[in-house]
C-alpha positions as a Python dict, from the first residue, in 0.01 Angstrom:
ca = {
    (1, 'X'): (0, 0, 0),
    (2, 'X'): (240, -89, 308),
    (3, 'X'): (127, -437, 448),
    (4, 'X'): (-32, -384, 827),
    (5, 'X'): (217, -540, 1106),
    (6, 'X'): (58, -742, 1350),
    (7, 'X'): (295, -862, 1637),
    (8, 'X'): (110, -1169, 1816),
    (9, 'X'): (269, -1246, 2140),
    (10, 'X'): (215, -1557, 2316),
    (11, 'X'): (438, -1791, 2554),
    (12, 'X'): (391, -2180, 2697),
    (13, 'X'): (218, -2409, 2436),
    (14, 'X'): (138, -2106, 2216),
    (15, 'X'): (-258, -2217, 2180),
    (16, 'X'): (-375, -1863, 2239),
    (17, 'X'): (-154, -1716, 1925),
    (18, 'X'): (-226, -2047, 1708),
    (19, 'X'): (-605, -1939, 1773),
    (20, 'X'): (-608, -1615, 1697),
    (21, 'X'): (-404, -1643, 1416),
    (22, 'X'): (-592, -1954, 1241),
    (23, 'X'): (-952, -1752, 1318),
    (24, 'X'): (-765, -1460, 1165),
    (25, 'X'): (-645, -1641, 872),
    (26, 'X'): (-1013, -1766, 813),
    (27, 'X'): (-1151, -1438, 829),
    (28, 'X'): (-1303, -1190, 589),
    (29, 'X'): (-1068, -922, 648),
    (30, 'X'): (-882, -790, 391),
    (31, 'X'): (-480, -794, 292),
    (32, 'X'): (-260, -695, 301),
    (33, 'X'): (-125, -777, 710),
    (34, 'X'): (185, -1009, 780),
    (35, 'X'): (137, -1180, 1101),
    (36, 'X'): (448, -1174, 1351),
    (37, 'X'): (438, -1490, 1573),
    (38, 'X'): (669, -1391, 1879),
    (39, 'X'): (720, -1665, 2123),
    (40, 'X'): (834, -1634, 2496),
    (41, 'X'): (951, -1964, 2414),
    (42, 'X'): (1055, -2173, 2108),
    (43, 'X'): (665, -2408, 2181),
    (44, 'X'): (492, -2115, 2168),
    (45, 'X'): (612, -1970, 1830),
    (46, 'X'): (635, -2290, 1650),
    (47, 'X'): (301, -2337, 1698),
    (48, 'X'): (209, -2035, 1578),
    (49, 'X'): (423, -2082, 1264),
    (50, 'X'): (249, -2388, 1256),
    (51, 'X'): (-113, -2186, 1213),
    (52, 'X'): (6, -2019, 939),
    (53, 'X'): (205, -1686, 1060),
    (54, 'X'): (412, -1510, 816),
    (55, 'X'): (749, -1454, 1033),
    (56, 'X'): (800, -1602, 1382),
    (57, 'X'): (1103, -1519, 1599),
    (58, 'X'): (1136, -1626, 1997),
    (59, 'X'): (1275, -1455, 2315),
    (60, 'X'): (1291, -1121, 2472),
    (61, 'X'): (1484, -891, 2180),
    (62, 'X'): (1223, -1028, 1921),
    (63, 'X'): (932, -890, 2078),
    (64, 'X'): (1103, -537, 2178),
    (65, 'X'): (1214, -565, 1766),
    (66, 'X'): (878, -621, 1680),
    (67, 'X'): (673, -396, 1919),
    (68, 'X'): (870, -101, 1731),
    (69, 'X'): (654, -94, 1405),
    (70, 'X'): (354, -313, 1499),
    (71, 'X'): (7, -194, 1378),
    (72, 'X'): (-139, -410, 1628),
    (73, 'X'): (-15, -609, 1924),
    (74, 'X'): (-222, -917, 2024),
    (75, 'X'): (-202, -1143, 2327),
    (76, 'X'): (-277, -1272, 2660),
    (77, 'X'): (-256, -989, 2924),
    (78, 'X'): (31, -1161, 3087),
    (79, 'X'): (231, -952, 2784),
    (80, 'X'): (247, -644, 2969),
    (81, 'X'): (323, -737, 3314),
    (82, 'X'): (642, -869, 3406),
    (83, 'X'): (723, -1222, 3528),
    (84, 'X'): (371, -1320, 3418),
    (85, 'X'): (312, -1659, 3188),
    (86, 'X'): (532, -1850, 3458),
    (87, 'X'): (803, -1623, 3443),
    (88, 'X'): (856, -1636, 3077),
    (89, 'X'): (751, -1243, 3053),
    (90, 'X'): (1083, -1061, 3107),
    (91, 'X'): (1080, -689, 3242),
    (92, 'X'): (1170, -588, 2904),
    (93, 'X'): (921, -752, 2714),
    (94, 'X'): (655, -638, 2951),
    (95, 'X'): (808, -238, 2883),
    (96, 'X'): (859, -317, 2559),
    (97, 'X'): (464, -374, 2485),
    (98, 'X'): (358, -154, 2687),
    (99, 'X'): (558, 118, 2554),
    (100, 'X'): (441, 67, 2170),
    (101, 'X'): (251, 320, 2035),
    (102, 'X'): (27, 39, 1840),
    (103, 'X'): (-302, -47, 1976),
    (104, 'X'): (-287, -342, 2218),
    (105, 'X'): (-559, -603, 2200),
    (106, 'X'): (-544, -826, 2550),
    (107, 'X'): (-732, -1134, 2624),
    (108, 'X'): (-795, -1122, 3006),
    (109, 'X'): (-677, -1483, 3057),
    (110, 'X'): (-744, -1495, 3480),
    (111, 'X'): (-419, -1687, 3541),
    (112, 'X'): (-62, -1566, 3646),
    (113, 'X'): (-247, -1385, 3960),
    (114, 'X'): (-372, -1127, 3667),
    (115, 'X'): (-768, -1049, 3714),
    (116, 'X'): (-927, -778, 3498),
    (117, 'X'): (-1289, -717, 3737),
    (118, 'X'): (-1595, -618, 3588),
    (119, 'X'): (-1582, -887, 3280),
    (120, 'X'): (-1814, -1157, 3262),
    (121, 'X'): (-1538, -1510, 3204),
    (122, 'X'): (-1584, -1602, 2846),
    (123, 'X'): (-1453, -1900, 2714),
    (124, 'X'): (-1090, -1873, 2513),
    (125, 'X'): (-1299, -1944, 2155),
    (126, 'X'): (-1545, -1665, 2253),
    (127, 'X'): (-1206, -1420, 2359),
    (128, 'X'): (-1063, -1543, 2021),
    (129, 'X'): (-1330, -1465, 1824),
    (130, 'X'): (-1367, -1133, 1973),
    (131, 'X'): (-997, -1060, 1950),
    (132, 'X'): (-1025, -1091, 1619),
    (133, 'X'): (-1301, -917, 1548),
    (134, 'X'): (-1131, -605, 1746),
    (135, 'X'): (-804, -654, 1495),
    (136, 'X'): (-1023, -611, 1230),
    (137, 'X'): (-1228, -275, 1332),
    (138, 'X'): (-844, -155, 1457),
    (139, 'X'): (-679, -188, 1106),
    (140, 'X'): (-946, -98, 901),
    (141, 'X'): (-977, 249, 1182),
    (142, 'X'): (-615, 286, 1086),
    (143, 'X'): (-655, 276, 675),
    (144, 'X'): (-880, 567, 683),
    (145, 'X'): (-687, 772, 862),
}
C-alpha cells in the first residue's frame, strides 16, 4: 500500500505545524502517512522536524514540489493567500496550494488581516485537535475509494 502524503505548511516559529503534527503523531490513526514539514522559513520547519515529521524542506519551490502529490495539505489559512504570515507567503506558494487537487485542511488563524465570519474563535489546541481529527476522516475517505 502507497504511504498517504501529507504536506504541512507553516511559516514564523512553526508552532501551528509542530502541533498538528505531535497531536497527529499521538493519534490513533493508522499508517502508513509520511508527514512533509514545509517551512516558509528555516524556524518554522525545524520545528516541525523537531515534532517528529518525516521530511522537511523550506522556501517557496518546496511547497509547489510538495503540493503536487499531497493527499492532504494542512495549515494556517495564511497558505493560500499571498503575502500573508508577514509576507513570508509568496504568490506562488499561495497558487501553488490552492491549485492542488488534495483536500486542504485550514485553521482560520484571525491574523494577517484574514477573517473567516460565521466561526465561533476557538483556541489553537481546540483548531489542532480538530485539524486532526479532519486529516483523519480525509485519508481514511480516500482509502475506500
Amino acid at each position: 500500500m502507497k504511504e498517504k502524503k501529507i504536506v504541512i505548511i507553516d511559516g514564523q516559529g512553526g508552532k501551528i505545524g509542530r502541533l498538528l503534527i505531535e497531536q497527529w503523531k499521538a493519534s490513533a490513526f493508522p499508517q502508513p502517512y509520511e508527514i512533509y514539514a514545509i517551512g516558509t522559513n528555516s524556524t518554522a520547519t525545524a520545528a516541525m522536524l523537531k515534532a517528529g515529521a518525516d521530511y522537511g524542506a523550506t522556501g517557496e519551490n518546496p511547497v509547489v514540489v510538495a503540493c503536487r502529490d499531497a493527499d492532504v495539505v494542512v495549515g494556517p489559512l495564511g497558505i493560500i493567500a499571498a503575502d500573508s504570515l508577514l509576507g513570508e507567503v509568496t504568490p506562488a506558494m499561495a497558487v501553488a496550494v490552492g491549485q492542488c487537487p488534495a483536500p486542504k485542511i485550514l485553521l482560520p488563524i484571525n491574523r494577517c488581516n484574514h477573517f473567516v465570519i460565521g466561526l465561533q474563535p476557538l483556541a489553537i489546541g481546540e483548531q489542532i485537535s480538530l485539524a486532526v481529527q479532519r486529516m483523519g476522516e480525509v485519508l481514511r475517505t480516500d482509502e475506500k475509494a
